[in-house]
C-alpha positions as CSV (number, residue, x, y, z in Angstrom):
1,X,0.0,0.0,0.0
2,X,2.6,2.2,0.7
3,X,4.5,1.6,-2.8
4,X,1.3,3.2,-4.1
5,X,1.0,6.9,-4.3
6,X,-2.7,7.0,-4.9
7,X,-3.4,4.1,-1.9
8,X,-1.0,6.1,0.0
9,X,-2.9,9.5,-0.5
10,X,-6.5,8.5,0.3
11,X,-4.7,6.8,3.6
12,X,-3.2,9.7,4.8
13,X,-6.3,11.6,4.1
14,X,-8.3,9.4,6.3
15,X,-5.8,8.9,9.1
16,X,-8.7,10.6,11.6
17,X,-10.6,7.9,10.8
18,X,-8.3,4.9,10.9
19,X,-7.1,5.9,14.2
20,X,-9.8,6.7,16.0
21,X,-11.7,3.5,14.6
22,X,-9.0,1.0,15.8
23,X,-9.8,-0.8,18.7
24,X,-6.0,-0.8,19.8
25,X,-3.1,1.0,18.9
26,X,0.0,-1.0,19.4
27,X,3.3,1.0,19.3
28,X,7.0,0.4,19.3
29,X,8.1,3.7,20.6
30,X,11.9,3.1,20.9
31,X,12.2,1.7,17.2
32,X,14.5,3.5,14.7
33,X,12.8,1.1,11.6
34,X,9.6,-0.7,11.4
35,X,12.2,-3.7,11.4
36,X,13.5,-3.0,15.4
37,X,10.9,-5.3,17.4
38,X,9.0,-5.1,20.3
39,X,11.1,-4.3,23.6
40,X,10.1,-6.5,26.5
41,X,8.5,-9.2,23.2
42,X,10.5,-9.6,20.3
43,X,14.1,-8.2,21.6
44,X,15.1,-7.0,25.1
45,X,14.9,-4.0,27.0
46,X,17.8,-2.0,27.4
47,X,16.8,-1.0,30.9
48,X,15.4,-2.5,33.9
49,X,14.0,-1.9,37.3
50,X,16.3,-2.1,39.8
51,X,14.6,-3.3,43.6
52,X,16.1,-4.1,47.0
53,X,14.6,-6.3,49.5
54,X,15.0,-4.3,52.9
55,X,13.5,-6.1,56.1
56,X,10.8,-7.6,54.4
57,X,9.7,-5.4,52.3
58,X,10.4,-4.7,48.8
59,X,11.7,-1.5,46.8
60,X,11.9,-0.3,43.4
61,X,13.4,2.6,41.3
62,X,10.4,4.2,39.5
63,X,10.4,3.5,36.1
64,X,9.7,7.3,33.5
65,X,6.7,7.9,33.6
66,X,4.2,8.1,30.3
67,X,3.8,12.0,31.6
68,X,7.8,12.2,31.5
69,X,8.2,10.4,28.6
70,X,5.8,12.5,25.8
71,X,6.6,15.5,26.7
72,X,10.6,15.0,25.7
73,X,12.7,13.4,22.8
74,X,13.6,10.3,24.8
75,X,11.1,8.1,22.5
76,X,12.1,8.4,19.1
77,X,7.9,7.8,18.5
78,X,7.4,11.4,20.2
79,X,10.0,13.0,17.8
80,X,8.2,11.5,14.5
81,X,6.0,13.7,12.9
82,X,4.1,11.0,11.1
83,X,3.3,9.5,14.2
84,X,1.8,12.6,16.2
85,X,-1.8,11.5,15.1
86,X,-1.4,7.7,16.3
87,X,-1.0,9.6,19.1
88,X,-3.2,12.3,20.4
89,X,-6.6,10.3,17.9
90,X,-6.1,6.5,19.3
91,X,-8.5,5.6,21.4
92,X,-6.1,3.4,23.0
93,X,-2.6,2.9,22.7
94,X,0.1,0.1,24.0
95,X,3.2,1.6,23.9
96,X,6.2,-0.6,23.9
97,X,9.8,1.3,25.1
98,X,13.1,0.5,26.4
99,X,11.9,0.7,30.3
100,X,8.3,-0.5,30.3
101,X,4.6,-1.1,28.5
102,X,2.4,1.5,29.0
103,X,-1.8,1.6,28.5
104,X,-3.3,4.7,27.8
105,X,-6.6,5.3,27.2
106,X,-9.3,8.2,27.5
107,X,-9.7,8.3,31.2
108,X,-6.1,6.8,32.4
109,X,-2.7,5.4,31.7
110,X,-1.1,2.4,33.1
111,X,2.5,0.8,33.5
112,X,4.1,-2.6,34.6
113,X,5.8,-1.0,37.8
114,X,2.9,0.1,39.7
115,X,-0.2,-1.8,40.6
116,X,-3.2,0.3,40.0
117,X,-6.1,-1.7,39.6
118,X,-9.2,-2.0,42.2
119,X,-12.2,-4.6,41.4
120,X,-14.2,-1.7,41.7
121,X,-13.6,2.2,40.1
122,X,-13.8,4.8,42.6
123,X,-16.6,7.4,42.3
124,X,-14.2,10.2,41.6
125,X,-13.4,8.4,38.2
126,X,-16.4,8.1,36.3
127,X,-16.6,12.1,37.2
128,X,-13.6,12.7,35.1
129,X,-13.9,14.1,31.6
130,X,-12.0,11.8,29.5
131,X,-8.7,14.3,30.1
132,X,-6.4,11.8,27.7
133,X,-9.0,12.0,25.1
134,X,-8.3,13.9,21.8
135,X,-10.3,17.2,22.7
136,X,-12.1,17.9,19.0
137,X,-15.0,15.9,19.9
138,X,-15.4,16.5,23.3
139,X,-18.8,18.0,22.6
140,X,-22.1,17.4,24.3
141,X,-24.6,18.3,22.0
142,X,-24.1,22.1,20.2
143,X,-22.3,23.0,23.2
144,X,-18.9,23.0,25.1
145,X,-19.0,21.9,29.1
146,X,-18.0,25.3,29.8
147,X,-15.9,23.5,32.9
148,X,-13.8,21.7,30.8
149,X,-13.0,23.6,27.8
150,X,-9.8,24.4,29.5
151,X,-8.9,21.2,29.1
152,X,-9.0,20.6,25.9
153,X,-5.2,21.1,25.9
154,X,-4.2,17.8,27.8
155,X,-4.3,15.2,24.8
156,X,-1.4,17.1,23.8
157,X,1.7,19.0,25.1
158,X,0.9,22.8,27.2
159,X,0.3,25.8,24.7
160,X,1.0,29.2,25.6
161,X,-2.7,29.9,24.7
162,X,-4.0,27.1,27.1
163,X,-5.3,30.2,29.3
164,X,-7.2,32.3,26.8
165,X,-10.1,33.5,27.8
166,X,-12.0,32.3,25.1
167,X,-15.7,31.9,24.2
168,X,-17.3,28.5,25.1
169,X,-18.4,27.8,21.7
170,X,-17.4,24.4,19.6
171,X,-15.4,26.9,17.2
172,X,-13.6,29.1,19.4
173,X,-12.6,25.2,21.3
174,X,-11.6,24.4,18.7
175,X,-9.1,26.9,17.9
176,X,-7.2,25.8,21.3
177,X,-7.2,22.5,20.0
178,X,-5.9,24.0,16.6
179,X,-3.4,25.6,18.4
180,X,-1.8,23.1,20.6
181,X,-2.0,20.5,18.1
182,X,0.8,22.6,15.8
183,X,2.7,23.8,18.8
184,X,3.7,20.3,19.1
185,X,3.4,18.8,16.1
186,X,6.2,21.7,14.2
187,X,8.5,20.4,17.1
188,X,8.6,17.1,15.0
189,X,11.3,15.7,12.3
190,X,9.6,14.6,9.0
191,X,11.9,13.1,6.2
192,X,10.5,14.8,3.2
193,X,9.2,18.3,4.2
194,X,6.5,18.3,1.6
195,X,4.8,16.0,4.1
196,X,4.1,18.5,6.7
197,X,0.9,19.2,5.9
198,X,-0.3,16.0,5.1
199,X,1.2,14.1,8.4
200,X,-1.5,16.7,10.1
201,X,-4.3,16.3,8.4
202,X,-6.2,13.5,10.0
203,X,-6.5,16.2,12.8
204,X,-6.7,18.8,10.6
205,X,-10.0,17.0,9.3
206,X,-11.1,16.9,13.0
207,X,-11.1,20.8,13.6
208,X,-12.8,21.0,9.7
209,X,-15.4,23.6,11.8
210,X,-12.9,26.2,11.5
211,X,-11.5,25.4,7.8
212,X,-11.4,24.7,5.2
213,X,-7.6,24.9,5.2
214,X,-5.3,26.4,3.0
215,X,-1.8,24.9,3.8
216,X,-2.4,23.9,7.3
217,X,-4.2,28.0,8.1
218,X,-7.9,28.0,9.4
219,X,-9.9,29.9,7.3
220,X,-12.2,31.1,10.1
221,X,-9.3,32.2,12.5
222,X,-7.1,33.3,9.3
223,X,-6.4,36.7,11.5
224,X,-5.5,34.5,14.4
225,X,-3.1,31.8,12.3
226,X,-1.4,34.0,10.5
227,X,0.5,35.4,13.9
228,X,2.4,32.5,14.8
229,X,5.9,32.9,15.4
230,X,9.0,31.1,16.8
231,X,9.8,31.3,20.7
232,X,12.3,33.2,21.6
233,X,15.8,31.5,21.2
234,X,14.9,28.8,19.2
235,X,16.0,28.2,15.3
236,X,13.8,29.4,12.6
237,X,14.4,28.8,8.9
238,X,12.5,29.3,5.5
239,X,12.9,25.6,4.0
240,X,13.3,26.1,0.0
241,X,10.4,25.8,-1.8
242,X,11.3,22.8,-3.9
243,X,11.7,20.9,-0.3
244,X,8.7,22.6,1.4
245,X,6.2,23.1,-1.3
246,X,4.3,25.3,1.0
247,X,3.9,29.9,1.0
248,X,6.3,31.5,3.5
249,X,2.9,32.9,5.5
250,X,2.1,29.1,6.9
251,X,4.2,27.5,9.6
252,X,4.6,24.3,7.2
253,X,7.2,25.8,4.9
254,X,9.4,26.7,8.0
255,X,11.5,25.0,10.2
256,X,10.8,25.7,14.0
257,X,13.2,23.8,16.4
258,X,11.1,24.1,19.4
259,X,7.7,24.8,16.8
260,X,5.6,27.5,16.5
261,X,3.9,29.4,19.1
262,X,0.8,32.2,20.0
263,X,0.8,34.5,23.0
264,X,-2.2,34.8,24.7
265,X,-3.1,38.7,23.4
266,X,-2.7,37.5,19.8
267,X,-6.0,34.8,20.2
268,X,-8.3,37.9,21.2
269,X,-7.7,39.6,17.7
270,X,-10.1,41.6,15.3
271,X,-9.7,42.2,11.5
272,X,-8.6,46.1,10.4
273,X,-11.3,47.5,8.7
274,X,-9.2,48.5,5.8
275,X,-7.5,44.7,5.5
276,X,-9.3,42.4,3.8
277,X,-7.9,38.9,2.4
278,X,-8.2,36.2,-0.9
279,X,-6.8,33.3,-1.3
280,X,-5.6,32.9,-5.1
281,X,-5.5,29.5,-6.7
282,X,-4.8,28.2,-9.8
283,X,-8.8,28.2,-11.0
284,X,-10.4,31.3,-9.2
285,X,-9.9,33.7,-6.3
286,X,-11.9,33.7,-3.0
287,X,-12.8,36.0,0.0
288,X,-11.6,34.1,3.2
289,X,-11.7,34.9,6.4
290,X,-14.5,36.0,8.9
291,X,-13.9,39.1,9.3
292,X,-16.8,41.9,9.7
293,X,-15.3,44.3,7.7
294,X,-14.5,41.7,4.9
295,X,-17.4,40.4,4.4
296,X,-19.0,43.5,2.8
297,X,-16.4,44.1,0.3
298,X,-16.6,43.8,-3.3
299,X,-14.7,40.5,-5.3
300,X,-11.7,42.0,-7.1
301,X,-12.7,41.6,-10.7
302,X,-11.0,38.6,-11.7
303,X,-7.7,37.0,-10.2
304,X,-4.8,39.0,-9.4
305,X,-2.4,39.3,-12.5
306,X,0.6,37.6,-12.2
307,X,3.7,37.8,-14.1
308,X,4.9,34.2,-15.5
309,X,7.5,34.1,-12.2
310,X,4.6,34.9,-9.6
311,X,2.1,32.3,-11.9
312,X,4.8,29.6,-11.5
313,X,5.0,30.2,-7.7
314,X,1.4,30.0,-7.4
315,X,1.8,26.5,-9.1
316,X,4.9,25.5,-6.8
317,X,2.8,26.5,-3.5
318,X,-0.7,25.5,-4.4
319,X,-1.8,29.0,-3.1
320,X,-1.3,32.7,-2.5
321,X,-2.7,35.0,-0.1
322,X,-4.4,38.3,-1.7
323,X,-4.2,41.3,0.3
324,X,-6.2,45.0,0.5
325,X,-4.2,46.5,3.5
326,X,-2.5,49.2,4.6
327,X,1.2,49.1,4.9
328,X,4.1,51.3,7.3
329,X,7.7,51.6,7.1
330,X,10.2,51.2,10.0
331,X,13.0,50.7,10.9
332,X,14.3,47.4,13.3
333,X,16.2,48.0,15.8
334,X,18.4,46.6,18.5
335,X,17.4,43.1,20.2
336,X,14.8,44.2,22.9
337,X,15.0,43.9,26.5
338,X,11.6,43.8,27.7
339,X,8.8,41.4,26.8
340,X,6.4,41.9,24.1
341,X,3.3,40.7,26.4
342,X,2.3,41.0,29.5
343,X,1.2,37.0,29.6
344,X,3.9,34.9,29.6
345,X,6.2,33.7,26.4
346,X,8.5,29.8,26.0
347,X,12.2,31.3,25.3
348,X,14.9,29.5,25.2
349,X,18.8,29.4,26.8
350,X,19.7,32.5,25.4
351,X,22.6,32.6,27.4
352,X,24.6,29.8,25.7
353,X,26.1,30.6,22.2
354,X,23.9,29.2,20.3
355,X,21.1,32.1,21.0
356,X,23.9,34.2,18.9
357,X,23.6,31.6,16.0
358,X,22.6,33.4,12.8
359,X,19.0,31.6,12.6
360,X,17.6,31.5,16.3
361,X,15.0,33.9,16.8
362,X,15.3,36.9,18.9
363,X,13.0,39.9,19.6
364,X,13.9,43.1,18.1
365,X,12.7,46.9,18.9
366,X,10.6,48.9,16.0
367,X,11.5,52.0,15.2
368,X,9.8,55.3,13.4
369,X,11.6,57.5,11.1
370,X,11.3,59.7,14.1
371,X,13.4,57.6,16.0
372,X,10.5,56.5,18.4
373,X,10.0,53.1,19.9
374,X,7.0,52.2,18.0
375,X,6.5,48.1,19.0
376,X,8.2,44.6,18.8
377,X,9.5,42.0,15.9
378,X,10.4,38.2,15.9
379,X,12.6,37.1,13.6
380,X,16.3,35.7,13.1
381,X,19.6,37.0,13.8
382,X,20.5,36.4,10.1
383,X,17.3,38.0,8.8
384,X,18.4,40.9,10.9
385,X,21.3,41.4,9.2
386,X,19.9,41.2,6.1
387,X,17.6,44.0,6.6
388,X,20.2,46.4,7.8
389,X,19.5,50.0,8.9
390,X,17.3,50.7,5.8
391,X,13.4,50.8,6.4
392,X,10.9,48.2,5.7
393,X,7.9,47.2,4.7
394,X,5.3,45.9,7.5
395,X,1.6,45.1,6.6
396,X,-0.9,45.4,8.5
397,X,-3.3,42.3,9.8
398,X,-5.2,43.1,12.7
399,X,-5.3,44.6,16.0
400,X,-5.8,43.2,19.1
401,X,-9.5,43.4,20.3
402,X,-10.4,45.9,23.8
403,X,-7.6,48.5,23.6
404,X,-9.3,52.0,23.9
405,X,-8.8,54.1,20.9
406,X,-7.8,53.5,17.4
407,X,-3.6,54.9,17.8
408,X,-3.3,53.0,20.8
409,X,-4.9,49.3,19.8
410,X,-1.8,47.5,19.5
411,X,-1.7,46.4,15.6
412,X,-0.8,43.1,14.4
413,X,1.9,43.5,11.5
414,X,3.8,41.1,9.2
415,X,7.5,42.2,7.8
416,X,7.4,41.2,4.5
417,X,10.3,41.1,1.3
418,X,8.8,41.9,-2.3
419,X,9.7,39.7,-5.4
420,X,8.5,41.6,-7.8
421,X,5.1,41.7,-7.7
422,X,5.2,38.7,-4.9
423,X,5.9,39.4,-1.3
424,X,7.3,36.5,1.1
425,X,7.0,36.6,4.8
426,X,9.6,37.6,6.9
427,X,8.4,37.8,10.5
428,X,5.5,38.9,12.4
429,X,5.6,42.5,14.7
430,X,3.1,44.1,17.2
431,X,2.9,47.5,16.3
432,X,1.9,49.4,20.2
433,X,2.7,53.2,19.4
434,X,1.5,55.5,16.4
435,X,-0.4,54.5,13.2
436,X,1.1,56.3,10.0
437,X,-0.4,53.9,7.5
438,X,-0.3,53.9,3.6
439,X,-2.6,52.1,1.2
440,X,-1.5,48.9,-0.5
């Protein structure tokens, strides 16, 4: 099946399915090949529990934990990006490792080196909410348990959004599950780049309430989406496009050591009322997003022309953002020294040298041609460096909803490079002082 390219496509398109369909999810989490074996089964472990016997009684080294164990690079499974769905859409899973067997399903996980089970379940645990369970269809009925949506963030590893004070409706859930999902998921190594989207979209398919999606970006939280950005300290770095077949505005064309991330302020955003966005396609154009402002603006007459350069990257990256926005120049400054939020942000050791290598991102100060502090930008040391002391081009996206006052709503911004009549993503800024704006 996997020979075949057509077999294999309408497999990975229904990896949601598969998954959560299968009775039992075996795994071989320490394996480096499909040829490696089952530790504990098939070939033997290369650690074991160490116990004493001391006046009777026995004891024993604890054994990693399943907590300890997904949440870090020790299991070559948790590393894989192919093999993030098996794990957060299984209904159950038997995961084989170097130290131990562990069961995990909805409600609980178990391991060979302590004895859990009671004949009877305690009251406590038919109270609890499935916490283990992949959130995207915890709903009951039209509705979200408004005590639980908070939780949705457990099938996976903690997002800096888990927090958000959010709405309790199935969309807005979903946007945390959106959310945590690629946090972890653009932590993970894929052999062929071009895969990234399609190792996600099993769960992609689960969150299709907010889609569709146009290379692995929501369509109904496009203003949200479009603001991730690497932590602080950790490597970021446009793949080419003949590896990553993917625009520079989506997460899946980059590579994110420690993946892609949203502060808490950037989920509670609202469109600009002079931004609106298409996406362009090989066979038409269309008005995405769902923004207010958007919605009541006229279809450009026809697609956008493109020169034969710009037509052949629409080709090479199946899409291309269209934008109506307004745009402001400044100037980027030295690396800042005070945090863009007031919530809190995952950085990195940016104390060891490799926080000074060329493509680890850093957060750099904004500055007008007045030479006033005007906001915040994320982007690499090397990118820097590129863009000199000369001026550049930020467009606008959105500003963050509940500041008083259009000039002092912080404004969502993206630093963008032209190619001719084609511009790429750079980075993402917070624009927090002055508005000088300019139609593009």
């Amino acid at each position: 099946m996997q020979d075949s390219r057509d077999d294999r496509h309408d497999q990975v398109m229904r990896m949601d399915a598969i998954y959560s369909s299968a009775a039992l999810t075996i795994v071989a989490a320490s394996g480096c090949h499909s040829n490696v074996g089952l530790p504990g089964i098939s070939i033997p472990r290369q650690y074991g529990q160490h116990s004493e016997l001391v006046r009777g009684l026995r004891f024993a080294v604890n054994l990693p934990s399943y907590t300890a164990l997904e949440q870090d690079n020790k299991l070559i499974w948790n590393s894989r990006g192919w093999t993030f769905q098996e794990k957060i859409m299984s209904k159950r899973l038997l995961l084989f490792t170097d130290y131990q067997a562990y069961f995990r399903c909805s409600n609980m996980v178990w391991c060979e080196d302590v004895v859990m089970e009671t004949e009877k379940c305690s009251a406590s645990f038919f109270k609890k909410w499935r916490l283990l369970r992949w959130a995207a269809d915890r709903a009951v009925g039209d509705k979200i348990h408004h005590d639980h949506i908070f939780w949705f963030k457990t099938a996976v590893t903690d997002t800096q959004i888990s927090d958000t004070q959010i709405s309790d409706d199935i969309a807005s859930a979903r946007l945390l599950n959106y959310a945590s999902a690629v946090t972890e998921f653009t932590q993970r190594t894929l052999s062929q780049s071009k895969d990234r989207v399609y190792a996600i979209s099993g769960v992609l398919e689960t969150l299709k309430g907010i889609g569709p999606f146009y290379q692995g970006i929501p369509d109904h939280f496009l203003d949200v989406c479009l603001l991730w950005h690497a932590p602080t300290g950790s490597e970021i770095k446009r793949r080419p496009v003949h590896k990553a077949p993917f625009p520079s505005w989506t997460w899946a064309s980059w590579n994110l050591s420690h993946g892609c991330t949203w502060i808490t302020e950037d989920i509670v955003v609202k469109p600009l009322p002079a931004c609106t966005k298409w996406i362009v396609m090989e066979h038409g154009i269309k008005m995405i997003g769902n923004g207010e402002s958007g919605d009541k603006r006229a279809m450009p007459a026809g697609k956008p022309i493109l020169s034969d350069s710009g037509y052949k990257l629409l080709l090479e990256v199946g899409c291309l953002l269209y934008f109506q926005t307004m745009f402001v120049q400044l100037r980027i400054g030295e690396r800042s020294r005070t945090p863009a939020k007031r919530g809190p942000e995952p950085s990195y050791d940016c104390s060891s040298k490799c926080f000074w290598e060329d493509h680890v991102s850093q957060l750099y100060e904004l500055v007008d041609r007045d030479g006033i502090y005007s906001g915040q930008v994320w982007m690499s040391r090397s990118a820097r460096e590129e863009c000199g002391n000369q001026f550049q081009d930020f467009i606008t996206l959105s500003w963050e909803e509940g500041s008083l006052g259009y000039k002092s709503r912080p404004t969502n911004m993206m630093l963008v490079r032209w190619k001719g009549e084609v511009v790429e993503r750079i980075a993402v800024a917070k624009r927090t002082y002055g508005m000088v704006l300019q139609q593009v």
